[in-house]
N, C-alpha and C positions, 0 to 999 in steps of 0.2 A: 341711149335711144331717147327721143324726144318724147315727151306724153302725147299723148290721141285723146281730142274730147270730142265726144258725139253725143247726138240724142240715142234717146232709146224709142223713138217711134217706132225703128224697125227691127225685122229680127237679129237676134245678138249676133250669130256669124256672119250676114250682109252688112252689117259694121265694120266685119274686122276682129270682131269681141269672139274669144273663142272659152269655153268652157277651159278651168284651169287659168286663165288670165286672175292678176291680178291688179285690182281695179277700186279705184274712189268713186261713188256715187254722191252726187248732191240733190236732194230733195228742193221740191219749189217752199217746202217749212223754212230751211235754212241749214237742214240739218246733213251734217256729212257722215259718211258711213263709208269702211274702209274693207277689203275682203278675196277669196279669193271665187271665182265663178265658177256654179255649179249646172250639173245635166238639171233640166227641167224635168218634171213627169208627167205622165201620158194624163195624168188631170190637170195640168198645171195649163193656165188659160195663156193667151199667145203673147198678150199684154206684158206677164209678168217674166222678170229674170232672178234668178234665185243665187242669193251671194252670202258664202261661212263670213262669219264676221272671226276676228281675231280670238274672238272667249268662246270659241266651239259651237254657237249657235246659227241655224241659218234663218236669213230673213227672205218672204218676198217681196219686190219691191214693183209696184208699177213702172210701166217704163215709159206712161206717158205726162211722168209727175216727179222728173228727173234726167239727167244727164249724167251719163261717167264717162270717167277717164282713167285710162289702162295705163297702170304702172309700169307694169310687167307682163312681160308676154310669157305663156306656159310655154316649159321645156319638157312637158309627160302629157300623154293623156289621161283627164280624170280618171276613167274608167278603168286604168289596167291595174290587174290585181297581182300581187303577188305570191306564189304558195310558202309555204310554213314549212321550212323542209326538218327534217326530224334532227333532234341538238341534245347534247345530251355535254353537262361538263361535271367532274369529282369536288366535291367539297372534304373539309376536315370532317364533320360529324358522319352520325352512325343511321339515319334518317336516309332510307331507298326511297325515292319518290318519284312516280312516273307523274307529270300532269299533261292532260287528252285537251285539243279544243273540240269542240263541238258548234261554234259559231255562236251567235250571239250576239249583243251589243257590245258584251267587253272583250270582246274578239275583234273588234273592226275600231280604225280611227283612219282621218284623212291627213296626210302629212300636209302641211300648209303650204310649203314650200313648193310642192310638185303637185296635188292635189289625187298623186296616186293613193290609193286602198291597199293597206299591208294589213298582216297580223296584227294586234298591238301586244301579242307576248312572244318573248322569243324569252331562250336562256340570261339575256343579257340584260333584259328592261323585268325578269324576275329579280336579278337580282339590286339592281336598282332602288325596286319596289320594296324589297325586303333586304336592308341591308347587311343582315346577318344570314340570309340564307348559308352563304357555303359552311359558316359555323355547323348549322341544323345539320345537313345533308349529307351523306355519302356522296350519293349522286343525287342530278335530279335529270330527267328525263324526258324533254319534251315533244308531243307530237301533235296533229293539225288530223283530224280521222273526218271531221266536216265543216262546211263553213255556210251554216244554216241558220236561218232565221227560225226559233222555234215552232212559230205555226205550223212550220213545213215536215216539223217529225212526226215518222209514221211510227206502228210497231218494227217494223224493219228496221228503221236505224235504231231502236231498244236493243235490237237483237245485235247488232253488228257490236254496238259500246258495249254488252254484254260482255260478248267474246273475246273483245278487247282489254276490259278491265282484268276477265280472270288469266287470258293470257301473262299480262305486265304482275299480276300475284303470285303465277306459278313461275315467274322467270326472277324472282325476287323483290321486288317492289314491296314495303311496309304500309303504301298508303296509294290509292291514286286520286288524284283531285282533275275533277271535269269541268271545262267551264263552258255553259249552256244558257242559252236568252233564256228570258227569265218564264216567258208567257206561260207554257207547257213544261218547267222546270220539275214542278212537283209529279208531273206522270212518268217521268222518265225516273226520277228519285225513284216511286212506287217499282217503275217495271224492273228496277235495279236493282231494289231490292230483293225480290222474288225472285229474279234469273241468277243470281249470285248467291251462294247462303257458305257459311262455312266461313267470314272473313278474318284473314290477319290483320285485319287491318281498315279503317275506316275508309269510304268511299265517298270521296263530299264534291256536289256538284256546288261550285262559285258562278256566280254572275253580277252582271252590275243594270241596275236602272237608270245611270247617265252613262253615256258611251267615254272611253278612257281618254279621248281630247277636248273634255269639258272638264272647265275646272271645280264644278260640284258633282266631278263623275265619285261613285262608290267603288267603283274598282279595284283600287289599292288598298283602302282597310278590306273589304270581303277577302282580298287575295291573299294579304296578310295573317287573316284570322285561319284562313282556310289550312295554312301552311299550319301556323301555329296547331291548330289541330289534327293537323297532321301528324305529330311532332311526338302530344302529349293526351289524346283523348286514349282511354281505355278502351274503348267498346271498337267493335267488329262491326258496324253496322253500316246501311247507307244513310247520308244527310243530307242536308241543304245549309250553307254557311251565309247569313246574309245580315243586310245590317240588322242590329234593334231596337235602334235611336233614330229620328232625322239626324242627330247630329253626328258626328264622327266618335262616339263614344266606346261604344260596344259593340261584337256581332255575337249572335245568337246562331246556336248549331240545333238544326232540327230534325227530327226523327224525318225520314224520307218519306212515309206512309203515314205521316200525322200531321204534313205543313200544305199549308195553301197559301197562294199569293190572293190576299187580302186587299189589297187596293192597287190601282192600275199604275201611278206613277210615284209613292210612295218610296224615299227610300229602305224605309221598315215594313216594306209591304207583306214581308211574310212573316208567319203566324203559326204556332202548333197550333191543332184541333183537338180537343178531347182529352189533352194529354198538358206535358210542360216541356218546353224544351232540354235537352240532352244536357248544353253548357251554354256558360256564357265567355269568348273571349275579348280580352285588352289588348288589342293589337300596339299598343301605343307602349307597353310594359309587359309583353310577353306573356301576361296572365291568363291563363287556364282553369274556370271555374267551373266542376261537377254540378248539375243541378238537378238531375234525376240519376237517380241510381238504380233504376229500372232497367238494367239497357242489355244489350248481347254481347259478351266481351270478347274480344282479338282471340282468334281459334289457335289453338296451338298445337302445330303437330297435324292438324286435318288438311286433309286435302279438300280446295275450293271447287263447291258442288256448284258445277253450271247446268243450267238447264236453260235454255236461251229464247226457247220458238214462244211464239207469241199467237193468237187466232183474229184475223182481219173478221169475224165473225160475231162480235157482239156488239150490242148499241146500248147506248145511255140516251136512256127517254126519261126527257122530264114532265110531269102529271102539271099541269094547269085546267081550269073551269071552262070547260067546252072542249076538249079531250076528243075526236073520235078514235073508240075503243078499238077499231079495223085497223089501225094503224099495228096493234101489237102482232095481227094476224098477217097483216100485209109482209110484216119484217121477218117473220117463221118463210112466209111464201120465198122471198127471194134469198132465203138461206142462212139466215143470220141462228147462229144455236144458242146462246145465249142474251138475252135483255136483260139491264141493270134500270129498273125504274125508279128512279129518285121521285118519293111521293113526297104526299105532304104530310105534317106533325107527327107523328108516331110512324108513318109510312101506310100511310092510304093513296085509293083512287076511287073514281067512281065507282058504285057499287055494280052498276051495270056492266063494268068490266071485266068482272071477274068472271062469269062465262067462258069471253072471251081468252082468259088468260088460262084458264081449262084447258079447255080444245087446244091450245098452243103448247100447254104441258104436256098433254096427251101425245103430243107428236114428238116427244123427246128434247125441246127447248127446256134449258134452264132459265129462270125468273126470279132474277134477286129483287128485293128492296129495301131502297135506301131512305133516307129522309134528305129534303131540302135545309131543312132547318140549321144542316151541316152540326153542332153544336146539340147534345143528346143522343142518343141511341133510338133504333127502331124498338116500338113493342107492339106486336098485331095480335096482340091475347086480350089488349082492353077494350077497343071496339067491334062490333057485331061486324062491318067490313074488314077489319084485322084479319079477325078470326076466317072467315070465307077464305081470305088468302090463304092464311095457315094449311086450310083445308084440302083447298085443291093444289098445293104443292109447293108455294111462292118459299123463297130461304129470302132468312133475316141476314142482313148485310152487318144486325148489330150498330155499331158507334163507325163502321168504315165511311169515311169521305167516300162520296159519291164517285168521284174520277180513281179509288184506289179500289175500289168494288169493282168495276169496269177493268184495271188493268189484273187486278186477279182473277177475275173470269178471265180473261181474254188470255192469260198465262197458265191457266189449270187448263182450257181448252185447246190448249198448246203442244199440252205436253202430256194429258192424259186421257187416253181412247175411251174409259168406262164411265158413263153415264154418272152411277153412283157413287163410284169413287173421288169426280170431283165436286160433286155435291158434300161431299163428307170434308174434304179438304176446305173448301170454301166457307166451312163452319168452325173450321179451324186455326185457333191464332199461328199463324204460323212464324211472324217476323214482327212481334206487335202489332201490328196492324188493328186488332180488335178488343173487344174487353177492355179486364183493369176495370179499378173503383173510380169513378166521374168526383174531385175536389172542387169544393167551391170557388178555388182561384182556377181552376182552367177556362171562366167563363167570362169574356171581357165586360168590363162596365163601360158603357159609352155615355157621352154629355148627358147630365140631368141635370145642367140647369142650375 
């Protein structure tokens, strides 16, 4: 087929240029760029055409400061997706291993060739990726339950991977590893933790911060280490398996109710809080390194206690300077039963609010609070507003991250009808989550210069 060069003054299908084309663009710089074309988005201005360049990144390009020409014409539409159909193959080792997608970045890649959206994990590019898996494994078990962008999970999808995970426990499964965008990764950790208790086995959500058709995607060490830990971690717990280098070094396995993602596009963006990570693994030499011995280890013999419901009924309200206080009374009004307010230093608010957080007590709302500070525990016994709190009712959240305060409310009001009982509960460590002695290394040092 002969090449087509046209301007790009006009829109790309009145060309001929159809999304999926694969296409040379020359810039009026001199500059040439090769790739294949992509859907524009509902912000994307009329001007511009949007093309994956060959190293997984997309550029936009004006189209009134260039000219292409289509190599190749699409044989697929961009858009069509494919499902993840459930795969399952037997290895030599002795390693059950169910793993769940849950969508995500390192759940999606665009084939270059057709510019269709598949999986990017099936049984076959696991093994791939891990070239000894079938050694490790029994089985490994794979299944597609969503293909979500994190933002978009609610308590309800907590509750369904809930169900899921203890299902694949109770049917044999040693381990299941979840792979989940990374945004909201750590609330789902928290709510997994709680609605699961009793584990054989560890429960590690993987994700990656470059998507798996970049070539400085993380995808493959997190995958690797995840398995790896899969494999050889002791403890029964839930985690988060992710880098803890920029570089392809190490991953770091974190307590699910201790980690936060720390920076937006870091590949070490996550972080224990309060605590030190569980281990560290060498994906690169199979190593498996203990590094708390704190932990809950693989249950033997017990049956996996679910308890799964979650409450669409609590809010995390954060305290900043000009506050109005009616906000906390507003949120009682339209039915919310629980507030988790992340104050500030010790766990304060205005003192004029506590009134208000009274009369909302009164009416049978519970009222945790957390500290922003994220890093220290709450203490409301040293200041005169502390203490007020104390008084008319407010519970100390302790050392709980702000979003695992929120998903334990939100899972005690789930699952338990009496007032007081989950007040008692919520003061109680139940899954690490709280307490423990604060070391001077859990507190990062940042530049000085």
């Amino acid at each position: 087929m002969s090449s087509l060069v046209l301007s790009l003054d006009s829109k790309c299908k009145c060309d001929g240029i159809e999304e999926g084309d694969f296409v040379r663009v020359r810039l009026r710089s001199g500059e040439v760029l090769e790739g294949i074309v992509m859907p524009t988005t509902e912000f994307s201005s009329e001007d511009i055409i949007i093309i994956k360049l060959s190293n997984g990144y997309n550029v936009g390009i004006s189209r009134s400061n260039a000219e292409i020409e289509v190599l190749g014409k699409s044989k697929i539409s961009i858009g069509k997706e494919y499902p993840m159909e459930r795969t399952r193959i037997e290895g030599k080792g002795s390693l059950r291993l169910a793993f769940i997608s849950a969508g995500g970045t390192i759940m999606s890649k665009v084939e270059y060739e057709t510019g269709a959206v598949r999986p990017a994990i099936n049984v076959a590019e696991l093994i791939d990726m891990v070239p000894n898996l079938l050694d490790i494994v029994s089985y490994v078990e794979v299944e597609e339950v969503f293909r979500l962008l994190s933002e978009n999970m609610t308590p309800r999808h907590w509750e369904e991977i809930a169900k899921i995970v203890a299902t694949k426990f109770m049917k044999g499964a040693d381990s299941v590893i979840i792979a989940h965008g990374t945004d909201t990764m750590s609330y789902t950790a928290a709510a997994l933790a709680f609605a699961i208790q009793n584990l054989p086995g560890p429960v590690i959500l993987v994700g990656s911060q470059r998507s798996s058709d970049r070539p400085s995607t993380d995808a493959v060490m997190n995958l690797r280490g995840s398995i790896i830990t899969a494999s050889k971690a002791p403890f029964g717990e839930v985690t988060v398996c992710m880098h803890g280098h920029t570089s392809d070094t190490y991953i770091l396995v974190h307590r699910g109710v201790r980690v936060r993602k720390m920076h937006s596009s870091r590949r070490d963006a996550f972080q224990s809080i309060n605590d030190i990570p569980l281990a560290r693994v060498a994906p690169t030499t199979d190593d498996f390194i203990l590094l708390n011995n704190d932990y809950i280890p693989r249950s033997k013999g017990k049956d996996v206690k679910l308890k799964p419901r979650f409450s669409n009924k609590v809010f995390l309200l954060k305290v900043f300077p000009g506050i109005d206080c009616n906000i906390i009374e507003y949120l009682a009004s339209i039915g919310y039963k629980g507030i988790v307010i992340e104050g500030t230093g010790l766990g304060h608010i205005r003192e004029d609010c506590v009134p208000v957080i009274e009369r909302v007590i009164d009416k049978g709302v519970i009222i945790v609070m957390t500290t922003q500070t994220l890093f220290g525990r709450v203490n409301m016994k040293v200041y005169t507003t502390g203490r007020k709190l104390l008084k008319v009712g407010v519970l100390s959240a302790d050392d709980m991250l702000p979003e695992v305060a929120y998903v334990k409310l939100s899972w005690l009001l789930g699952n338990v009808n009496d007032v007081d009982e989950v007040k008692r509960l919520f003061v109680t460590n139940l899954v690490k989550e709280l307490g423990g002695i604060h070391q001077e290394n859990y507190f990062p040092r940042w530049y000085h210069g």
